[in-house]
C-alpha positions in Angstrom: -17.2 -4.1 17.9 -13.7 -6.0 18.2 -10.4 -3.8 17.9 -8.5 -4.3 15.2 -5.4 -7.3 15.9 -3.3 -6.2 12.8 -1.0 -2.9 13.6 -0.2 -0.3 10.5 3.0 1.0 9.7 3.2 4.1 7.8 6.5 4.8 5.5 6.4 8.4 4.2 9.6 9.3 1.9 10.1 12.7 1.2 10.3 12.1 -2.3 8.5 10.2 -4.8 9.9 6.5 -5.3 10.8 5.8 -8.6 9.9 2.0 -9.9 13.2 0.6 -9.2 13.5 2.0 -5.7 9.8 1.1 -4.7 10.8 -2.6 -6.3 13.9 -2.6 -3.9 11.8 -1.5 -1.1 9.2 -4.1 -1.4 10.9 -7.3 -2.2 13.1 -6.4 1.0 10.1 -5.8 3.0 8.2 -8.2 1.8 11.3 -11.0 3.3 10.8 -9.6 6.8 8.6 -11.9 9.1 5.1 -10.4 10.8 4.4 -8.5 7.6 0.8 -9.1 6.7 0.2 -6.6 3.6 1.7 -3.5 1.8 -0.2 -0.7 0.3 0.9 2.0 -1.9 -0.7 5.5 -1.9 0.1 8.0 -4.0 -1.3 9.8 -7.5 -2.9 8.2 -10.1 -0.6 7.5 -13.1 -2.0 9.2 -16.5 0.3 8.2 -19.0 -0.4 5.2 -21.1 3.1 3.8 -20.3 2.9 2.6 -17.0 5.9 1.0 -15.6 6.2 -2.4 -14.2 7.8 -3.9 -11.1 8.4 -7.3 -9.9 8.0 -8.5 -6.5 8.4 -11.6 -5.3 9.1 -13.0 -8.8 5.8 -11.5 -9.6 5.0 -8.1 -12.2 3.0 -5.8 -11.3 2.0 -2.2 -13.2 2.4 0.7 -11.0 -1.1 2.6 -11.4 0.2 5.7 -8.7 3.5 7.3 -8.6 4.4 5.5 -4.7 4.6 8.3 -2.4 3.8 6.7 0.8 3.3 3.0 1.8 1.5 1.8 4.5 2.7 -1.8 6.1 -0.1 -4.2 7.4 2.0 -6.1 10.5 1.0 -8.5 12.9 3.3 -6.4 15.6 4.9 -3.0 14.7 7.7 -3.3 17.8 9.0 -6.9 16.1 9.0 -5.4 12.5 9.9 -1.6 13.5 13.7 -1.9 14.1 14.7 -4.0 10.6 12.2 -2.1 8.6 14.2 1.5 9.7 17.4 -0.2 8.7 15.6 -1.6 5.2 14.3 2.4 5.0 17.9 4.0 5.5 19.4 1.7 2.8 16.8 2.1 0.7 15.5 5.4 1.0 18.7 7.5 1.6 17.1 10.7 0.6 14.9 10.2 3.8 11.6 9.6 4.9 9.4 9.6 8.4 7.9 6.3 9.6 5.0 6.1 12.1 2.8 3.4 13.6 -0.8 4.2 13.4 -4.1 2.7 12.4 -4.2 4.4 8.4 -6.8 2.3 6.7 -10.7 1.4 7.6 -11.9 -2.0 9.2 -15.8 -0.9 8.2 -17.1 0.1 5.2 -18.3 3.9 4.8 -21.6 5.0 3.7 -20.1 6.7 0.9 -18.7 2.5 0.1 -22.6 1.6 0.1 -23.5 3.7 -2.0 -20.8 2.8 -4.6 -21.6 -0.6 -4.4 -25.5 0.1 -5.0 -24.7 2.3 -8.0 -22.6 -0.5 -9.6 -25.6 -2.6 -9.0 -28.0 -0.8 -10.5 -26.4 -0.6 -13.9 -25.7 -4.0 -13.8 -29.1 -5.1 -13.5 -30.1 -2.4 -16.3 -27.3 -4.0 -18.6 -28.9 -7.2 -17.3 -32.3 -6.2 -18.9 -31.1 -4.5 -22.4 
């Protein structure tokens, strides 16, 4: 099994981001070069108003309440010292940032067994 090429940053603010400054936060981060993905983490939104954000000239509904974000990078040490300075403009009630491997490269069994599931009512909805 290969190791992983892409590094993971992990932003951790010790609040919840509000729309705005998760908007902020990711159309600056999204401008920085060697930045491959961003993730956000956080709980699931249950109200039937969710708010919307636009990045990159492009909206998007927040489905969680963004309480930590996790930055796919090509390499951490190029990315590290413009994405602190982005974070303490950004984030001035603070936050912790770490590099780290924080997602999976292989699907689980517990993944497998999803996907069957999802199969087998297809193919029943398939025969009614």
């Amino acid at each position: 099994m290969l190791p992983s090429l892409r590094e993971e940053i992990e932003i951790f603010p010790y609040r919840i981001m509000g729309a705005k400054t998760v908007e902020n936060l990711l159309n600056e981060i999204s401008n920085l070069e060697g930045v491959e993905g961003v993730f956000i983490h956080g709980p699931s939104v249950k109200s039937d108003v969710k708010e919307k954000i636009v990045v990159k000239g492009e909206e998007a509904e927040l489905r969680v309440a963004p309480s930590r974000l996790i930055i796919r990078v090509k390499d951490a040490d190029l990315v590290m010292d413009k994405l602190k300075a982005i974070c303490d403009q950004i984030l001035t009630y603070g936050y912790s940032i770490r590099t780290g491997k924080f997602t999976r490269d292989q699907p689980t069994l517990h993944d497998y067994k999803v996907l069957y599931i999802m199969q087998l009512r297809e193919s029943r909805e398939d025969e009614e």
